[in-house]
C-alpha positions in Angstrom: 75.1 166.7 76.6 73.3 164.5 79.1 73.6 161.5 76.6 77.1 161.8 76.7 77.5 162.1 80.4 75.5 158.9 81.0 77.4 156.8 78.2 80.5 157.8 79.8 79.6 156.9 83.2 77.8 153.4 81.5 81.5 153.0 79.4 82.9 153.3 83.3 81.1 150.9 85.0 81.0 148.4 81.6 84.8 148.4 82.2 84.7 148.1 85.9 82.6 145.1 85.2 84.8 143.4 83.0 87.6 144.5 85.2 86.2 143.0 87.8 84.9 139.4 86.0 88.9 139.1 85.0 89.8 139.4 88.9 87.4 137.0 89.2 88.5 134.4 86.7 91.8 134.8 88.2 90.8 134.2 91.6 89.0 131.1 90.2 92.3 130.3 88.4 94.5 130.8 91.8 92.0 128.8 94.2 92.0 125.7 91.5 95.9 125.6 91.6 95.8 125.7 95.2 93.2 122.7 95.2 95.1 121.0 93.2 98.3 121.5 95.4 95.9 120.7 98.2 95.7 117.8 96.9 99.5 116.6 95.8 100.1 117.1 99.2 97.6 115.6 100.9 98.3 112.2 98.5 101.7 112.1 99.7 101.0 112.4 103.3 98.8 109.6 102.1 101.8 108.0 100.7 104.1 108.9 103.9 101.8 107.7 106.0 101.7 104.2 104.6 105.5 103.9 104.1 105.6 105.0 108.1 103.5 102.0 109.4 105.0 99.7 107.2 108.7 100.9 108.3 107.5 100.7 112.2 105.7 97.1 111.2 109.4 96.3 110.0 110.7 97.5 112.6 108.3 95.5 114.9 109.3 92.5 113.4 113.0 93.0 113.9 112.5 93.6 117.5 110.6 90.3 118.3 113.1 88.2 115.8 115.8 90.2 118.1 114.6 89.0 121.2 113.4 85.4 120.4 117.0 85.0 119.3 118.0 86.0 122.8 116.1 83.7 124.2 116.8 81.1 122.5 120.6 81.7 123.1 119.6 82.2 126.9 
């Protein structure tokens, strides 16, 4: 009778145990699609980043050809 009260309680806790290693490997699951989303975005801030400088650069340019051209006209 004792036996059987200890392999229950040992079944318990054998399937609270594999219970909880499944919650794990989901958590493990969940925070590597989050890294990897992590990282999507931070390559195209990356990417939004660069096209931002070189559009202000462009822009940069158009202002000084802009205003030699006044000049020159001046």
């Amino acid at each position: 009778m004792q036996s059987d009260i200890k392999e229950r309680k040992l079944s318990v806790l054998q399937r609270k145990i594999e219970n909880l290693e499944e919650l794990l490997k989901e958590k493990d699951n969940q925070l590597e699609l989050s890294r990897s989303k992590l990282n999507a975005v931070q390559a195209q801030t990356f990417t939004s980043e660069g096209t931002l400088t070189s559009l202000e650069e462009a822009l940069n340019d158009r202002d000084k050809q802009v205003r030699l051209k006044i000049q020159i006209r001046i």
